[in-house]
GUKOL-407748 format. One record per residue: residue number from 1; residue in three letters; x, y, z of N, C-alpha, C in turn. Coordinates in nm, 2 decimals, decimal comma. Each point is the difference from the previous one (the first is absolute). Layout:
// residues N
    k    r     n_X     n_Y     n_Z    ca_X    ca_Y    ca_Z     c_X     c_Y     c_Z
  NUM  ALA       X       Y       Z       X       Y       Z       X       Y       Z
...
***
This chain:
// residues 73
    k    r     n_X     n_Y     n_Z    ca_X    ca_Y    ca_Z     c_X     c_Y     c_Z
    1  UNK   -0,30   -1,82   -1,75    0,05    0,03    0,14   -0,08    0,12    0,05
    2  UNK   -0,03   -0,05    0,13   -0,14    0,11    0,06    0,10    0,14    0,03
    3  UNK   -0,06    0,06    0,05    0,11    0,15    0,08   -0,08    0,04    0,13
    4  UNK    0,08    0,06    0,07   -0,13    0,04    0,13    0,05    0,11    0,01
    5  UNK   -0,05    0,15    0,04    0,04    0,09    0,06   -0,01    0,04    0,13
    6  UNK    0,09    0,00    0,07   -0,01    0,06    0,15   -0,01    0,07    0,09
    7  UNK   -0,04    0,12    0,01    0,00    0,16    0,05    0,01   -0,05    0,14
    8  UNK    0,06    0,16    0,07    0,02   -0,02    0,14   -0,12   -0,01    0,04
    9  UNK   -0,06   -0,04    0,12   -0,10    0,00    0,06   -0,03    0,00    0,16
   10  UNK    0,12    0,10    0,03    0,01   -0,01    0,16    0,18    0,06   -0,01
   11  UNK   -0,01    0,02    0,12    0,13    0,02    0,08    0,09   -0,10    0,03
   12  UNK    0,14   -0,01   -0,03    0,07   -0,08    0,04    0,07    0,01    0,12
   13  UNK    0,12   -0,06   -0,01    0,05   -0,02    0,16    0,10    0,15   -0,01
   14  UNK    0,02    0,05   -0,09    0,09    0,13    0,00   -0,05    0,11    0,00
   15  UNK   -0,02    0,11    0,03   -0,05    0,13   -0,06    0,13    0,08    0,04
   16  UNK    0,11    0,03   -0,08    0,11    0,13    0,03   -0,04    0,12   -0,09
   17  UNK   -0,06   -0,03   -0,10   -0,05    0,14   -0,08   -0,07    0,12    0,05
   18  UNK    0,04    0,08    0,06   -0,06    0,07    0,09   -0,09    0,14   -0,05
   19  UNK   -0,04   -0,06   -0,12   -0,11    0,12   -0,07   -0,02   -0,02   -0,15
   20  UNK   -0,19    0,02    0,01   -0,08   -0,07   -0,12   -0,05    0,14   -0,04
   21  UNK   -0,05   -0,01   -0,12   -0,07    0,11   -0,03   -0,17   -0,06   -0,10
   22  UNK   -0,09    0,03    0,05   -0,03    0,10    0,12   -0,04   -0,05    0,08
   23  UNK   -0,01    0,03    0,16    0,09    0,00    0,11   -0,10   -0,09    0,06
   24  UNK   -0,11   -0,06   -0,03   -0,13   -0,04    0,02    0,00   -0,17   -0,07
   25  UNK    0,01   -0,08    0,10   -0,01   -0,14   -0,03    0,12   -0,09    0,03
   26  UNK    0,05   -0,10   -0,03    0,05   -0,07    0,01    0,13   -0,03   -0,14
   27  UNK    0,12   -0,02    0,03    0,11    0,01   -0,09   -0,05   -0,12   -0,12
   28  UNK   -0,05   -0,11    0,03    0,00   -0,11   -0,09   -0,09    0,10   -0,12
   29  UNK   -0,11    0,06    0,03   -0,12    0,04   -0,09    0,05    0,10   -0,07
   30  UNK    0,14    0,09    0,06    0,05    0,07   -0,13    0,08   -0,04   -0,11
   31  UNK    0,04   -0,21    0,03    0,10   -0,03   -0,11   -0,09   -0,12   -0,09
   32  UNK   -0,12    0,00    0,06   -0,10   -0,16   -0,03   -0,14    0,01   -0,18
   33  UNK    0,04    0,16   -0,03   -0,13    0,02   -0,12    0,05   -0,09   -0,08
   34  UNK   -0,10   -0,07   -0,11   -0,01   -0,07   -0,08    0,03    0,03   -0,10
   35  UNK   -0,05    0,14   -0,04    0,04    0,15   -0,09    0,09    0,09    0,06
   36  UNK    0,05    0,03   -0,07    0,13    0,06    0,05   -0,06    0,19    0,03
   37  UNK    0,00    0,06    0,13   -0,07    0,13    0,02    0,13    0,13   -0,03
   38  UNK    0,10   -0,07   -0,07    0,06    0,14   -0,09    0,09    0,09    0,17
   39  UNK    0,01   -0,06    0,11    0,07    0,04    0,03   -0,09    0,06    0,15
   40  UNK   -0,15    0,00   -0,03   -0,07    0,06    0,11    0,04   -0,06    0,13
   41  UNK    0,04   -0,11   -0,02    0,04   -0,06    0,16    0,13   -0,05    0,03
   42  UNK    0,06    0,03    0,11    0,11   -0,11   -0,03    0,10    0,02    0,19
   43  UNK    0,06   -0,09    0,02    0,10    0,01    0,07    0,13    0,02   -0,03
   44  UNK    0,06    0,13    0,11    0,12    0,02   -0,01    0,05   -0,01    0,18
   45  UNK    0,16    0,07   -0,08    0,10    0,07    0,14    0,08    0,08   -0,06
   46  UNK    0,05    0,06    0,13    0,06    0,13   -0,05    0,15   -0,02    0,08
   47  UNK   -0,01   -0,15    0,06    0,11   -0,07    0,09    0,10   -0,03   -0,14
   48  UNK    0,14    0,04    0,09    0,14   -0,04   -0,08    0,02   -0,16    0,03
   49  UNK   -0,04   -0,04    0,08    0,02   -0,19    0,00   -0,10   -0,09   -0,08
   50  UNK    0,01   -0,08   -0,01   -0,12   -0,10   -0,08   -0,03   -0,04    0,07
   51  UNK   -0,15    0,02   -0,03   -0,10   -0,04    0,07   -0,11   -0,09   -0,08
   52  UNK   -0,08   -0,08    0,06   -0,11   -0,01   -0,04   -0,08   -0,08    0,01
   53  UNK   -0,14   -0,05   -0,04   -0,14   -0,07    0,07    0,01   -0,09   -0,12
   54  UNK   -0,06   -0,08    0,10   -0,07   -0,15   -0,04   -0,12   -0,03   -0,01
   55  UNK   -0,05   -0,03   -0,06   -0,20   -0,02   -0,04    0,00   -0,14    0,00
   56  UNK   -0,12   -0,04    0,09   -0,08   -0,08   -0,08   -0,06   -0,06   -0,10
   57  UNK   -0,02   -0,09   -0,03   -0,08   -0,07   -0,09   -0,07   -0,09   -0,03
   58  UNK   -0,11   -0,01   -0,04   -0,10   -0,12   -0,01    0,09   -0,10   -0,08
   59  UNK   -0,09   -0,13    0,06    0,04   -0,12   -0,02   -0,05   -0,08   -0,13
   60  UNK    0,04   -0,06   -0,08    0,02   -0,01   -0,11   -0,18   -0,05   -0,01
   61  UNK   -0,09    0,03   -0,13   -0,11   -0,08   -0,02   -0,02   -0,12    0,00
   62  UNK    0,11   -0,07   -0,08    0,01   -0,18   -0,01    0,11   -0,04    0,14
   63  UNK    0,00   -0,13   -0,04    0,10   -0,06    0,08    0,06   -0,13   -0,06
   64  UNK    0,11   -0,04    0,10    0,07   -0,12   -0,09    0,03    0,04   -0,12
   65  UNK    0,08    0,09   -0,01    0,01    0,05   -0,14    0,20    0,02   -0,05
   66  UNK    0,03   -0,04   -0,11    0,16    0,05    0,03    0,00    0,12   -0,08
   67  UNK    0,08    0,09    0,10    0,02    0,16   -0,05    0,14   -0,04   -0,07
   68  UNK    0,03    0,08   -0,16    0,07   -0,05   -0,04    0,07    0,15   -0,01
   69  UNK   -0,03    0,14    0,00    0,05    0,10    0,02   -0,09    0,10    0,05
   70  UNK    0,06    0,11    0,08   -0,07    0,11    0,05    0,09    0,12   -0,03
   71  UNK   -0,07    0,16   -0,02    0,02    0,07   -0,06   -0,03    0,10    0,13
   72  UNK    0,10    0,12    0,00   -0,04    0,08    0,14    0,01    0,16   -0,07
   73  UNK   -0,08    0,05   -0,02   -0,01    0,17   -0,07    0,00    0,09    0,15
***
């Protein structure tokens, strides 16, 4: 059974998170490393409600394919 991995790769239809660190780029690229950067990047809030964004994603390599589970970290 093949696996594919997905990273975000763009902005979604949501952005409520209203602060990345650091302060420079786009929200998707501080949750999207391959390797994990230990904390150097990330989105937060400091809001008492739940909030939060939605990312894009590329579209799968194959097609006609049956997905038989997906895993969300």
């Amino acid at each position: 059974m093949a696996t594919e991995i997905l990273r975000p790769n763009g902005a979604g239809s949501q952005t409520q998170i209203g602060a990345q660190y650091p302060s420079s780029g786009s929200h998707y690229n501080k949750v999207n490393e391959e390797i994990a950067d230990d904390g150097a990047s990330y989105v937060y809030t400091t809001s008492a409600s739940s909030v939060s964004d939605l990312y894009a994603l590329p579209n799968l390599s194959v097609s006609n394919v049956t997905i038989n589970s997906i895993t969300v970290y």
